[in-house]
C-alpha positions as CSV (number, residue, x, y, z in Angstrom):
1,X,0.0,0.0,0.0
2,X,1.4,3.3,-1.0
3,X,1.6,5.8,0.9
4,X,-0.4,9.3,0.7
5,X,2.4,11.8,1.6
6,X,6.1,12.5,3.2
7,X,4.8,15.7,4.7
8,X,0.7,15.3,5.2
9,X,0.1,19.0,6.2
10,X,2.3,20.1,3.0
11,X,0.9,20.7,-0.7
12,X,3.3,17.8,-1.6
13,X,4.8,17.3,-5.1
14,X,6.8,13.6,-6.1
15,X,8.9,13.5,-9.0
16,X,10.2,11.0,-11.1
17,X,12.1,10.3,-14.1
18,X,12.5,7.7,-17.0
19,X,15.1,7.0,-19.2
20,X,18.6,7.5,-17.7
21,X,20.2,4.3,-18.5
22,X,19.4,4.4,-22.3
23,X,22.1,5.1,-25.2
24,X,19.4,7.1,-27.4
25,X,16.4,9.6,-26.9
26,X,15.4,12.2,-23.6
27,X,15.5,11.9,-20.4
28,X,12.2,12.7,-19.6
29,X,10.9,14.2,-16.1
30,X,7.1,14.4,-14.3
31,X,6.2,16.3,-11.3
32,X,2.9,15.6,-9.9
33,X,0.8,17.0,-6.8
34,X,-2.4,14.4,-5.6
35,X,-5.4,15.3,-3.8
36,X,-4.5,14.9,0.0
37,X,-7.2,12.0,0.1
38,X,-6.6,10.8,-3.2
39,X,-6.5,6.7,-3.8
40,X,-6.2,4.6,-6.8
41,X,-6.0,0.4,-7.0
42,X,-3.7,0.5,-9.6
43,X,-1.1,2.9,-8.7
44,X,2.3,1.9,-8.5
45,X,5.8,2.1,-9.8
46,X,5.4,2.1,-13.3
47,X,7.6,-0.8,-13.9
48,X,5.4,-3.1,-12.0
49,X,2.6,-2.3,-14.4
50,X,1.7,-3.5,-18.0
51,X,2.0,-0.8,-20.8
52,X,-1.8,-1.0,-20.9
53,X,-2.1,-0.3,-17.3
54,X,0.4,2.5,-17.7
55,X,-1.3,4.2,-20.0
56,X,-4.7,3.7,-18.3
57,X,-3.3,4.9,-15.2
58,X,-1.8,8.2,-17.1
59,X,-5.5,9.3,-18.2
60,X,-6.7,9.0,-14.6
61,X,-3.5,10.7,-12.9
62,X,-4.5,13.9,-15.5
63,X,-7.3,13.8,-14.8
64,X,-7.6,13.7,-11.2
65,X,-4.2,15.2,-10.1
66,X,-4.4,19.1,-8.1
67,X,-1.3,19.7,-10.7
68,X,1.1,17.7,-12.9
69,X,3.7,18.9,-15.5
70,X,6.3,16.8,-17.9
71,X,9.2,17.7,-19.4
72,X,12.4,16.3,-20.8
73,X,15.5,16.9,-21.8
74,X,16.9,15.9,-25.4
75,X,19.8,13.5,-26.2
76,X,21.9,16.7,-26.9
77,X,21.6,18.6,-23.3
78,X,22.5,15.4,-21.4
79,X,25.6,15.2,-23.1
80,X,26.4,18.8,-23.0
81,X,25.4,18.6,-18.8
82,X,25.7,15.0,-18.1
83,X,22.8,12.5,-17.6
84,X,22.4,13.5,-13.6
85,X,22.3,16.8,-14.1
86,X,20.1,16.3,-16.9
87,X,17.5,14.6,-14.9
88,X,17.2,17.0,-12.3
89,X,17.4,19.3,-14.5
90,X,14.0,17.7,-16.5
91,X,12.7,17.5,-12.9
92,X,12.9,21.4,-12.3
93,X,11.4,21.5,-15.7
94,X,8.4,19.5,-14.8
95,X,7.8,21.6,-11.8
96,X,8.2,25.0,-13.0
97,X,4.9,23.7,-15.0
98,X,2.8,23.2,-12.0
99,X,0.0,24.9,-12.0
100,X,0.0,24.9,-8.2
101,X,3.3,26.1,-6.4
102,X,4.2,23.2,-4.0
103,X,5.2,23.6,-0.4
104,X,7.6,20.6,-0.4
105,X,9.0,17.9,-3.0
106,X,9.6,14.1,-2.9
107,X,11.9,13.0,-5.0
108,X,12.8,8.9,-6.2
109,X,16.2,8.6,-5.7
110,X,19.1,9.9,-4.0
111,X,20.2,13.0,-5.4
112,X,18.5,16.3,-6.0
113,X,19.4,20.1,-6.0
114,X,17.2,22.5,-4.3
115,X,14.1,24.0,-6.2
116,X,14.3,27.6,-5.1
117,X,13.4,27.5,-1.1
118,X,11.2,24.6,-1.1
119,X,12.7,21.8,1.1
120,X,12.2,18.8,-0.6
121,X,13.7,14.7,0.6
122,X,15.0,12.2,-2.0
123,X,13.6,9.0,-1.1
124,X,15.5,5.6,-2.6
125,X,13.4,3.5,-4.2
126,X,10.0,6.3,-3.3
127,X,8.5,4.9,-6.6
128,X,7.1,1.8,-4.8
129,X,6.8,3.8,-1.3
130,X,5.0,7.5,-1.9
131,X,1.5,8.1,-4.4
132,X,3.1,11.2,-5.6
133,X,6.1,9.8,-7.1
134,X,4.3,6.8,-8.5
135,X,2.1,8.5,-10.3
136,X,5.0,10.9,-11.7
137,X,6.9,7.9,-12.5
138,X,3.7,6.5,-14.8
139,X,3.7,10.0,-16.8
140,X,7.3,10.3,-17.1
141,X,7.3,6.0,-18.7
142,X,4.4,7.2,-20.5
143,X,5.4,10.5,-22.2
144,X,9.1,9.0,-23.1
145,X,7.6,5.8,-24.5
146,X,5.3,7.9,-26.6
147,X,8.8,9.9,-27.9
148,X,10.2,6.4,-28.4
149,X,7.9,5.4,-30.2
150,X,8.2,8.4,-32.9
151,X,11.7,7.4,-32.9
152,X,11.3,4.2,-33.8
153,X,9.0,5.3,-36.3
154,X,11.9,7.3,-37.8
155,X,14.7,4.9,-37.2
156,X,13.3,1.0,-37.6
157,X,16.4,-0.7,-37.6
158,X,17.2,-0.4,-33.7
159,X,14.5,-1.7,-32.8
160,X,13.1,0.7,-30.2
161,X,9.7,-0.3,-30.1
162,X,11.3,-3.6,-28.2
163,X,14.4,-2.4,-26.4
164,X,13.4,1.5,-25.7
165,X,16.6,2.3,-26.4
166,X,17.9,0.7,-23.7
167,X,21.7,-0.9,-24.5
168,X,20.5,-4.8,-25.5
169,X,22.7,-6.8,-27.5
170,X,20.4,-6.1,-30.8
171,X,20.3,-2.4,-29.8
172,X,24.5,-2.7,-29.7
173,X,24.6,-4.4,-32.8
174,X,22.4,-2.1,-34.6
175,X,24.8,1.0,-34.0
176,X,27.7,-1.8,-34.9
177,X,26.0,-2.0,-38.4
178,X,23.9,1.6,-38.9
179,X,26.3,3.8,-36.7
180,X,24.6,6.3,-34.1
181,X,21.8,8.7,-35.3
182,X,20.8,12.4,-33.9
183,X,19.1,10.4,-31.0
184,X,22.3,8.5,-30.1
185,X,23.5,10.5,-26.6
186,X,27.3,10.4,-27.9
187,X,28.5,10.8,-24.1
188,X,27.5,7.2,-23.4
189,X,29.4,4.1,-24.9
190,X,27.8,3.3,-27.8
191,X,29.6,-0.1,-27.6
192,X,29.9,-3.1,-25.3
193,X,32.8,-3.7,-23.6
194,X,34.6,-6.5,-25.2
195,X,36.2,-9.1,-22.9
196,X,39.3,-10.7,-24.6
197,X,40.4,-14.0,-23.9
């Protein structure tokens, strides 16, 4: 069972991100603030749930949220800022388009740099622990694997639509045959390491 909030007598906000461990595409960011009593069966870390359930859960998280913003951060600012720095940066993103200012922010994870004065905690693993950050997590899967999906769309042959550019062996191979494309963060390895024998 999830729990409703860090700080109950705050305007709370959770944040999330997806996509920091792939070789191509954004790192994409959510911020979202619940209603204080707010509940919801299916609600959890979106990597426990089915894509179906994901997306599902998305439309009801819009809908019913006091505020939620997304945002991301292309392929070409995390390697001009680094991919930590790119994600918090997507998260400050995401909450600059709340429509409510929070009074504190939850955070999955264990880094985090301040958001102007409001205090916030970073909370390992607060996917599966907090509402707010579950259901920032969901829109943050949700809105990148939309992206992926138009890159895919663009760029068959890496297979995105199975792997979200995440580094597979086919993914690997693929930029062995094709090379990297304007997706491709070219601050990652772009190849395996090879063990020699």
């Amino acid at each position: 069972m999830l729990r409703a909030a860090y700080d109950p007598g705050a305007v709370e906000a959770g944040c999330d991100e997806a996509g920091r461990g792939c070789l191509a595409g954004p790192v994409y960011a959510a911020a979202v603030i619940l209603p204080p009593d707010y509940a919801h069966p299916l609600l959890n870390d979106s990597k426990k749930l089915t894509a179906r359930q994901r997306d599902a859960l998305r439309k009801d998280i819009e809908r019913d949220a006091v505020a939620y913003g997304v945002a991301a951060v292309s392929a070409q600012g995390i390697d001009r800022m680094n991919i930590l720095h790119a994600s918090i940066h997507a998260m400050h993103k995401a909450l600059d388009k709340l429509s409510v200012r929070p009074q504190h922010i939850i955070v999955d994870g264990n880094r985090f740099k301040p958001y102007g004065q409001v205090p916030h905690h970073c909370i390992v693993k607060g996917d599966g622990l907090y509402q707010s950050i579950a259901a920032a997590s969901v829109l943050a899967k949700t809105y990148r694997d939309e992206f992926i999906g138009y890159m895919h769309r663009k760029f068959p042959q890496y297979g995105w639509d199975r792997n979200k550019a995440y580094p597979t062996a086919a993914h690997y191979e693929a930029l062995r045959q094709y090379g990297p494309t304007v997706y491709h963060r070219q601050s990652f390895k772009l190849q395996p390491d090879l063990t020699l024998f």
